[in-house]
C-alpha positions, 0 to 999 in steps of 0.5 A: 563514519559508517559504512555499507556492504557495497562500501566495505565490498569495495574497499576490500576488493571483494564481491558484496556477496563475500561480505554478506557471507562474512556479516552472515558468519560471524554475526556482525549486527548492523549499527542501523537499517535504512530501508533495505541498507544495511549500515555498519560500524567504523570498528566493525568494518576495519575488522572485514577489511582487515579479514579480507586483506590477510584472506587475499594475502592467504590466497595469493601464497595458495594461488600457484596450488589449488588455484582452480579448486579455489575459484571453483568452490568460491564460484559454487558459493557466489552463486549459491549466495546470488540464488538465497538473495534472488529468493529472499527478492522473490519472497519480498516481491511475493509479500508485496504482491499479497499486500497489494491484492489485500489493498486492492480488495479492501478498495473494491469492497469500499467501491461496492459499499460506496455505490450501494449507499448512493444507490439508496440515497438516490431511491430516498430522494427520488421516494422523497420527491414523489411523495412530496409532488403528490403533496403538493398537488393535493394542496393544491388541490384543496386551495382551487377547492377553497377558491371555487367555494368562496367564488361561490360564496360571493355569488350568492345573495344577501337572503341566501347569504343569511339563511345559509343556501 
């Protein structure tokens, strides 16, 4: 069974931040990572659990004490640890909002990209028609030309016909 920060906290009646400072102190290597979680072996967690159960045991006989003192430095620490996790936080949303501009430009220089294409598509379409327009009408031009000569032509005589008036 594997076991995750938040669990292990739990079970040992600490806070999540003492155990990251346990993990961060002694080296402990999660079993495996999914997305921000870490997970952490059977054995590995006993032996948090165990640390946790025989520190809580220690902070008892030492409570009547140094009671303030103890709470003072572990508040001190706890806030110490909320603030690097606060910051790391801070660093990954800065990360993300970098990424998220480079992205962001990458699609506005595709956009931009994008319309000049269409731009000159559109301008070779339109150089396309015109030119073919004025083909057309040129043609046209020739066939009403044909036709008017061969009208011509069949108006003429037999004698003009032959003799090629």
């Amino acid at each position: 069974m594997e076991y995750t920060r938040k669990k292990i906290a739990e079970e040992a009646q600490v806070s999540p931040q003492k155990v990251f400072r346990y993990i961060k102190a002694h080296n402990v290597e999660p079993t495996k990572r999914v997305g921000r979680t870490d997970y952490f072996s059977e054995s590995d967690a006993h032996e948090m659990l165990t640390f946790f159960a025989e520190e809580k045991k220690e902070r008892e006989v030492n409570q009547t004490t140094s009671d303030d003192t103890i709470s003072k430095d572990e508040y001190i620490t706890t806030l110490k640890d909320q603030v690097q996790d606060l910051q790391k936080r801070l660093d990954s949303k800065e990360d993300e909002v970098s990424e998220l501009h480079r992205l962001l430009s990458q699609e506005q220089q595709l956009a931009r990209t994008e319309q000049s294409k269409r731009l000159e598509l559109e301008t070779t379409n339109t150089k396309l028609i015109e030119s073919t327009t004025a083909d057309l009408g040129e043609k046209d031009r020739e066939i009403q030309e044909l036709r008017q000569k061969l009208s011509d032509e069949q108006n003429k005589g037999f004698w003009a016909k032959l003799f090629g008036r």
